[in-house]
N, C-alpha and C positions, 0 to 999 in steps of 0.2 A: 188915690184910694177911692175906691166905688160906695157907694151908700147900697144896703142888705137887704132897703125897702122904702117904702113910701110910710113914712113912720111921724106921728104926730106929736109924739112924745119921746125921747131918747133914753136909752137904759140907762146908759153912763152917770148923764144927770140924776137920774131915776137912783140908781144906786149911791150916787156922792149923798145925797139929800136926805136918803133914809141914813146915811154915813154918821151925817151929824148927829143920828141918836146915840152914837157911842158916848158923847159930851154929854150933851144936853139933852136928858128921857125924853119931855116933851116933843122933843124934834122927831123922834123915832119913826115917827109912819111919814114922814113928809115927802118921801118918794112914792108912796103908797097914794096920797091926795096929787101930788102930781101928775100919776098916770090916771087919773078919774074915780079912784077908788078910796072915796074920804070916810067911808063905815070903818075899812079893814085899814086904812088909818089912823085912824082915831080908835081903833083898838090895841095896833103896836104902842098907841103912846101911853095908854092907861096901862096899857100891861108893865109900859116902861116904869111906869110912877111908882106902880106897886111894888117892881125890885126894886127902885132904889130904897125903901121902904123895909124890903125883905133884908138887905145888905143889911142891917141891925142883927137880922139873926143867921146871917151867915150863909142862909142861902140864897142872897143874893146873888152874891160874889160867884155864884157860877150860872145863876140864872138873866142876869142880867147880860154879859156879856155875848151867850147864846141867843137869847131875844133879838138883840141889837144886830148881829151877825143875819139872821135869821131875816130880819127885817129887810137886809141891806139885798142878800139875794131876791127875796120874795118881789121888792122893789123893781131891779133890774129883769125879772122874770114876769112881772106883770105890765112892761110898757107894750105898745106896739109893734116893736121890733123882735126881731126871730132872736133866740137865745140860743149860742152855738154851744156845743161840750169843745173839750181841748181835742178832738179827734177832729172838729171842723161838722158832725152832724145836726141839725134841726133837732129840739128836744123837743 
């Protein structure tokens, strides 16, 4: 298997990492600070705190999991590495 690029950061990890904010809110941006990006980091995590907070009033329960989802692409779309669609093209 070939490597895509000369990549300093890996999406994969990049994506598991923010992964963990599905558990654990505060985890949420941690692919976000992995690829060098610790503002938009540490704003998936506070935005995390605040749904699980909202889950009292219900709407969490759909804004949380969306966040977390959210997080987990933005993650793998922000490392070094070229992000492909399922067609195989450069986004």
């Amino acid at each position: 298997m070939s490597e895509i690029g000369n990549n300093s950061t890996n999406d994969t990890t990049a994506a598991l990492l923010s992964g963990i904010g599905l558990f654990i809110p505060i985890a949420a941006g941690l692919g976000q600070m992995y690829n060098g990006d610790y503002l938009r980091g540490i704003t998936f995590s506070v935005v995390q705190l605040v749904n699980v907070f909202l889950i009292f009033l219900f709407v969490g329960l759909i804004t949380y999991p969306v966040v977390a989802i959210w997080a987990i692409f933005d993650a793998a779309k922000g490392s070094d590495a070229p992000l492909y669609n399922i067609v195989g093209q450069h986004l």
